[in-house]
C-alpha positions in Angstrom: -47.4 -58.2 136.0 -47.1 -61.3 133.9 -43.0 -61.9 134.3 -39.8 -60.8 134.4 -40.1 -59.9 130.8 -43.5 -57.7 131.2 -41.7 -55.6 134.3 -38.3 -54.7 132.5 -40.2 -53.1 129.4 -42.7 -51.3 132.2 -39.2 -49.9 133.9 -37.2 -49.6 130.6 -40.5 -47.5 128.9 -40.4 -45.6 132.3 -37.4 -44.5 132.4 -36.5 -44.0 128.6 -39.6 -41.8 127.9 -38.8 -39.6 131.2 -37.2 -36.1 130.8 -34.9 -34.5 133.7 -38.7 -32.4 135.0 -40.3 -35.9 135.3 -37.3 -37.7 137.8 -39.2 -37.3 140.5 -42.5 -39.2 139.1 -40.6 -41.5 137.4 -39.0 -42.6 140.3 -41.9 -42.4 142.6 -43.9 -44.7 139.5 -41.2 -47.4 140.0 -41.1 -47.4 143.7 -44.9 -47.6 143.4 -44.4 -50.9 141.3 -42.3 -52.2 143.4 -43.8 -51.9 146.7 -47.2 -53.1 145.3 -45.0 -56.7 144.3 -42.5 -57.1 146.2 -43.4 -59.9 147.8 -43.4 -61.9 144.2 -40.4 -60.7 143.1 -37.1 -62.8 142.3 -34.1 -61.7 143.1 -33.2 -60.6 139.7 -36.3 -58.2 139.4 -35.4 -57.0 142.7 -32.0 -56.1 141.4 -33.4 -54.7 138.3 -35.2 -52.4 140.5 -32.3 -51.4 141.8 -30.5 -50.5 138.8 -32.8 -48.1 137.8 -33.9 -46.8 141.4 -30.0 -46.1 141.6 -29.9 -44.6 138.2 -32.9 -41.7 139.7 -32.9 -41.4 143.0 -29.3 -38.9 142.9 -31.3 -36.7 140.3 -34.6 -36.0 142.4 -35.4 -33.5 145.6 -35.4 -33.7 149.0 -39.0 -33.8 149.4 -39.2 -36.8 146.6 -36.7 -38.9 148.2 -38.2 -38.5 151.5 -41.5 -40.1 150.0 -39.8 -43.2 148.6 -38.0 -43.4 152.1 -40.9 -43.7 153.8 -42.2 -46.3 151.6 -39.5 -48.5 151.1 -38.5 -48.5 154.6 -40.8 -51.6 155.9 -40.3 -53.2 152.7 -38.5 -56.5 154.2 -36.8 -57.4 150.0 -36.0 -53.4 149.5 -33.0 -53.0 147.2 -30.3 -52.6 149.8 -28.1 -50.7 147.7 -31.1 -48.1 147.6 -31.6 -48.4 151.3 -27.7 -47.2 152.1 -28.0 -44.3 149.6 -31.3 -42.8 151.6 -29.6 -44.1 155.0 -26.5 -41.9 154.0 -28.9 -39.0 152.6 -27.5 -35.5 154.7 -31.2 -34.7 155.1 -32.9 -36.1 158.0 -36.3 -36.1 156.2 -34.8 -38.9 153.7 -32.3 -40.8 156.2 -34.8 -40.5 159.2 -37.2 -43.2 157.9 -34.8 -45.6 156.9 -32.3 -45.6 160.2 -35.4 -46.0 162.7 -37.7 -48.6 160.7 -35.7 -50.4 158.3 -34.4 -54.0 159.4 -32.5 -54.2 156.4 -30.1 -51.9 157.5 -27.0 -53.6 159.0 -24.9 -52.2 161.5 -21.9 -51.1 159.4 -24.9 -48.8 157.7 -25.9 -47.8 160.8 -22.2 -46.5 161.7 -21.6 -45.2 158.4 -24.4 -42.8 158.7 -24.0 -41.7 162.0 -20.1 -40.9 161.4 -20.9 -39.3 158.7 -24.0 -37.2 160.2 -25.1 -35.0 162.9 -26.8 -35.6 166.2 -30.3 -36.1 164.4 -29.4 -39.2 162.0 -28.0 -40.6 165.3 -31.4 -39.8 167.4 -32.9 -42.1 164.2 -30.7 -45.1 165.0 -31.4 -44.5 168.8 -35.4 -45.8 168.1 -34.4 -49.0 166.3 -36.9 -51.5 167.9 -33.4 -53.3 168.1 -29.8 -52.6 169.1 -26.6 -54.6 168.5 -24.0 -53.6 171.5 -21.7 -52.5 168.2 -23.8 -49.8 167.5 -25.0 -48.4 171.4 -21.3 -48.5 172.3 -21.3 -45.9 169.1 -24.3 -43.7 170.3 -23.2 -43.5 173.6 -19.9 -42.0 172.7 -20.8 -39.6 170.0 -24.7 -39.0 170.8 -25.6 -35.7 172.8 -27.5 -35.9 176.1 -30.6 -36.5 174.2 -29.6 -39.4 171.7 -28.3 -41.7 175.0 -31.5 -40.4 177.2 -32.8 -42.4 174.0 -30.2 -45.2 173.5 -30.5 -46.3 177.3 -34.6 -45.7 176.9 -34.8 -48.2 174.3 -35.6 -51.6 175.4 -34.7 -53.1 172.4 -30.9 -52.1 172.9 -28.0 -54.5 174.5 -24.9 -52.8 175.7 -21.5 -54.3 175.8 -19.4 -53.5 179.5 -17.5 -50.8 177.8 -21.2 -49.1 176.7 -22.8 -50.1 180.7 -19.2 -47.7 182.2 -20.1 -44.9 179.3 -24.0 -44.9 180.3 -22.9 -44.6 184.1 -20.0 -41.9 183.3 -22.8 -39.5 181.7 -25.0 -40.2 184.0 -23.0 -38.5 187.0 -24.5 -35.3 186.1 -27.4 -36.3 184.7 -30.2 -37.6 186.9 -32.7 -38.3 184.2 -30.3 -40.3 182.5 -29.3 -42.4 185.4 -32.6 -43.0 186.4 -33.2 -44.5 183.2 -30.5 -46.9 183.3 -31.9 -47.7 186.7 -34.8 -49.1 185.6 -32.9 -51.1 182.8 -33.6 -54.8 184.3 -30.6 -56.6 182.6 -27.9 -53.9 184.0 -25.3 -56.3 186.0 -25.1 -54.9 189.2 -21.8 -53.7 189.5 -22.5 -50.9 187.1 -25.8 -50.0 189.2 -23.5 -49.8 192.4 -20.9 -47.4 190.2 -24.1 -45.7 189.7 -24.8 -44.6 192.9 -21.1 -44.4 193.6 -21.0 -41.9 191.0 -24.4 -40.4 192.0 -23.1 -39.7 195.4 -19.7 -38.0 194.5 -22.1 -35.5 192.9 -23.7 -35.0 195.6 -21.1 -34.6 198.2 -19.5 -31.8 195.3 -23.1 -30.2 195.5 -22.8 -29.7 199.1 -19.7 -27.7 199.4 -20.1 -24.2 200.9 -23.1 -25.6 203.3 -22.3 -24.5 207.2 -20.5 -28.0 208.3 -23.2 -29.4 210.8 -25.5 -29.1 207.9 -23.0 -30.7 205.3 -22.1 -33.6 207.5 -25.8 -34.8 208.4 -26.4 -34.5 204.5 -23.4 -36.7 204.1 -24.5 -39.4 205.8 -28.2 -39.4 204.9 -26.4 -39.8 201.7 -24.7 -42.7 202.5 -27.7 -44.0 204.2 -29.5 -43.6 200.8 -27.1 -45.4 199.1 -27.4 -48.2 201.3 -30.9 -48.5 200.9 -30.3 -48.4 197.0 -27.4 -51.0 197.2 -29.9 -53.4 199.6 -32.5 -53.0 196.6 -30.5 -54.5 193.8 -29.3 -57.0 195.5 -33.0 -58.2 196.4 -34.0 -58.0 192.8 -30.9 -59.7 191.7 -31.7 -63.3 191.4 -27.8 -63.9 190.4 -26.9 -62.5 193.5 -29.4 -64.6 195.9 -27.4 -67.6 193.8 -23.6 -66.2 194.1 -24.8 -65.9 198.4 -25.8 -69.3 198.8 -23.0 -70.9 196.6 -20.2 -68.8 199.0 -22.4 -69.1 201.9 -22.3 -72.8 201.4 -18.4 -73.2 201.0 -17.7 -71.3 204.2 -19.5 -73.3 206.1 -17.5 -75.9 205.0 -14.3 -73.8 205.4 -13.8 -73.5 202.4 -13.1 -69.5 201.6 -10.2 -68.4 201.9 -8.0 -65.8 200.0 -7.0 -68.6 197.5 -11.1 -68.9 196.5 -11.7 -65.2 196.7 -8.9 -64.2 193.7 -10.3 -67.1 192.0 -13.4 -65.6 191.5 -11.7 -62.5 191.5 -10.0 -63.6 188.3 -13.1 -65.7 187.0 -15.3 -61.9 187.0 -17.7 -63.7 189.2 -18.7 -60.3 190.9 -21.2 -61.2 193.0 -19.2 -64.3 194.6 -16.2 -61.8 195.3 -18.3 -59.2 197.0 -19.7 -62.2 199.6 -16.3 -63.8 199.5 -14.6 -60.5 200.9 -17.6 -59.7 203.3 -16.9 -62.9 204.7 -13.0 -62.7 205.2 -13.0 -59.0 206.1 -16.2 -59.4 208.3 -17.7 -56.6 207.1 -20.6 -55.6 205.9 -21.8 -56.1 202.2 -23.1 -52.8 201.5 -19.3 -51.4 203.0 -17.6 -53.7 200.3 -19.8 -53.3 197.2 -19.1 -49.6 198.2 -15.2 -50.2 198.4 -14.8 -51.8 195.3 -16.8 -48.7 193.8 -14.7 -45.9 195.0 -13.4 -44.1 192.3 -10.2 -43.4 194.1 -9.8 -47.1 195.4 -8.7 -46.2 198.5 -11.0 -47.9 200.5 -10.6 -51.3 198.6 -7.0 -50.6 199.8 -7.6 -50.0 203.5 -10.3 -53.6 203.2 -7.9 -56.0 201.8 -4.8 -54.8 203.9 -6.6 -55.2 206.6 -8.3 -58.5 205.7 -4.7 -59.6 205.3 -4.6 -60.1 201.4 -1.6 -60.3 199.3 -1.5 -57.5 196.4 -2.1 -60.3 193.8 -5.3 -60.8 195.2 -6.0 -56.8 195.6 -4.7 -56.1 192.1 -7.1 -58.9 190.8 -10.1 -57.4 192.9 -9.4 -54.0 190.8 -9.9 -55.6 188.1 -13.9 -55.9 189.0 -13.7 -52.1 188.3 -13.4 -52.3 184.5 -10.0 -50.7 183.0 -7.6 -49.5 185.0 -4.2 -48.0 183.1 -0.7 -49.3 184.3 0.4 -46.0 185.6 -2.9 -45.8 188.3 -2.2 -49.8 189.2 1.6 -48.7 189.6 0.5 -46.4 192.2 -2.1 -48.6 193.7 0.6 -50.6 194.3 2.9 -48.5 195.7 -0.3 -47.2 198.2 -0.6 -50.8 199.3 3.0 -51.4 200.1 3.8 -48.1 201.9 0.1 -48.6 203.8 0.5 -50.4 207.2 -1.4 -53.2 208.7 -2.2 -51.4 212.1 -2.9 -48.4 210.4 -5.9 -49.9 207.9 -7.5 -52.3 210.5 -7.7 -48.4 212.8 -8.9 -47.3 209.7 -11.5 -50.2 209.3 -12.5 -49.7 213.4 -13.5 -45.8 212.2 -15.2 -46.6 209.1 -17.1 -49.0 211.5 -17.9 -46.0 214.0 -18.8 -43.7 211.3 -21.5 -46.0 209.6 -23.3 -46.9 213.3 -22.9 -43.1 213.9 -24.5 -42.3 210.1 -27.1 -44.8 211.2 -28.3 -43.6 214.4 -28.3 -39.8 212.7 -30.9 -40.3 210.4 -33.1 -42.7 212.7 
């Protein structure tokens, strides 16, 4: 290839002496060309390419554009406007290549093939060595069970809060799944603890119709379990040793106090709030991180009424829990009024009974 002039007579002579039969050849004779220079060409030539790609590739089969997918898709100069077509091919053979190995896809590609695919092109964009938040919040919420298996397998994918709730909501009945997003080493921890929140509604559902004796004792080895699980990531949480000490040093200066815990509250400091209400409530971390998890909030209720908190302060704690509507914070609201003092520190006293009880059952 001696210049620019040299490759537009190769393409133009390519094309122009082509019949309809020879498409296919032609096409894969120019793809050839490029992929053998690519690396010298400007950006005109580039473009040139893909005029006349673009001019063929509509006109050739299934099994020919699958070919020149394969080979343009670790190209790092490939026409783009060549790459979208084969990204937004219908047939997985073509699109395949292009939506798991080609980094010059961008993410509104991405999205535009998977909305206007099936469950297949989206399995593709699952195995991207990389992941924008954009696109996992995407896969999550219209990939089956086996494109997020995928999507929360790949180590190469970030998730935005909104995609951490989805991976944990799926997840409830699927234990492969939420063992997998487990083992993810970045998840923040309050979506681990709604893990095993959610993990152990299931299993309390899975036990109805067992003889009682036998349904209680699995109860609390549940619980028991989850404690175990909750002590875990907060000893591999090197945030959380920091968000400890931090509280742990102001209250030994007497410094927490309901003011300080909506404060962090507010600030989404997670880890600082669960210590902070430990502290005040003088109870337990595991019992809080579990109360801020309920899915019916009603324990989180029953802790800061009897702590003594104002609903400002409970109605900023919810909002730890990720997005709560008006209508369900109405009635939150309502629940905290109507509940008595007296009544939620009895409440607290049983709780108490029931977790020494829990512990010396599975001993």
């Amino acid at each position: 290839m001696n210049g620019p002039s040299d490759l537009i007579a190769t393409l133009e002579t390519l094309v122009a002496n082509s019949n309809i039969a020879r498409r296919a050849d032609v096409l894969c004779e120019v793809t050839d060309l490029f992929v053998a220079g690519s690396s010298f060409f400007s950006k005109d030539q580039v473009d040139f390419f893909e005029d006349v790609m673009g001019r063929i590739i509509g006109q050739v089969t299934v099994a020919a554009r699958s070919k020149i997918a394969a080979e343009l898709a670790g190209v790092a100069n490939a026409p783009t406007g060549v790459l979208r077509t084969l990204a937004l091919d219908e047939a997985i053979e073509v699109a395949g290549p292009m939506l798991e190995h080609s980094e010059r896809l961008d993410d509104n590609i991405l999205l535009e093939s998977g909305s206007a695919n099936g469950q297949q092109h989206l399995m593709a964009i699952s195995k991207r060595n990389t992941l924008s938040s954009k696109v996992t919040d995407f896969l999550v919420e219209r990939g089956n069970s086996e494109v997020v298996l995928s999507t929360a397998s790949n180590l190469g994918a970030e998730f935005s809060d909104v995609g951490y709730s989805a991976l944990v909501s799926r997840s409830q009945d699927n234990l492969e799944l939420a063992m997998r997003v487990w083992l993810r080493p970045e998840v923040p921890r309050r979506y681990l603890l709604q893990l095993l929140s959610e993990a152990s509604a299931a299993v309390s559902d899975s036990l109805e119709g067992l003889d009682r004796k036998r349904v209680k004792l699995l109860r609390n080895m549940t619980v028991r379990a989850a404690d175990l699980l909750q002590s875990e990531t907060r000893q591999r949480s090197e945030n959380f040793r920091i968000a400890s000490a931090r509280v742990e040093a102001l209250h030994a200066n007497g410094a927490v106090d309901e003011e300080v815990l909506a404060d962090f509250a507010r600030k989404d400091e997670f880890d600082e709030t669960i210590v902070a209400l430990s502290l005040l409530s003088r109870l337990p971390i595991g019992v809080i991180e579990r109360s801020l998890m309920d899915p019916l909030g009603q324990h989180l209720l029953i802790v800061c009424k009897a702590a003594g908190l104002k609903w400002e302060t409970t109605e900023s704690l919810f909002g730890l829990r990720g997005t709560i509507s008006a209508q369900q914070l109405q009635q939150m609201h309502c629940n905290f009024m109507k509940l008595q003092t007296k009544t939620a520190k009895m409440a607290i006293e049983f709780y108490r009974l029931r977790e020494n009880a829990a512990s010396v059952a599975v001993s």
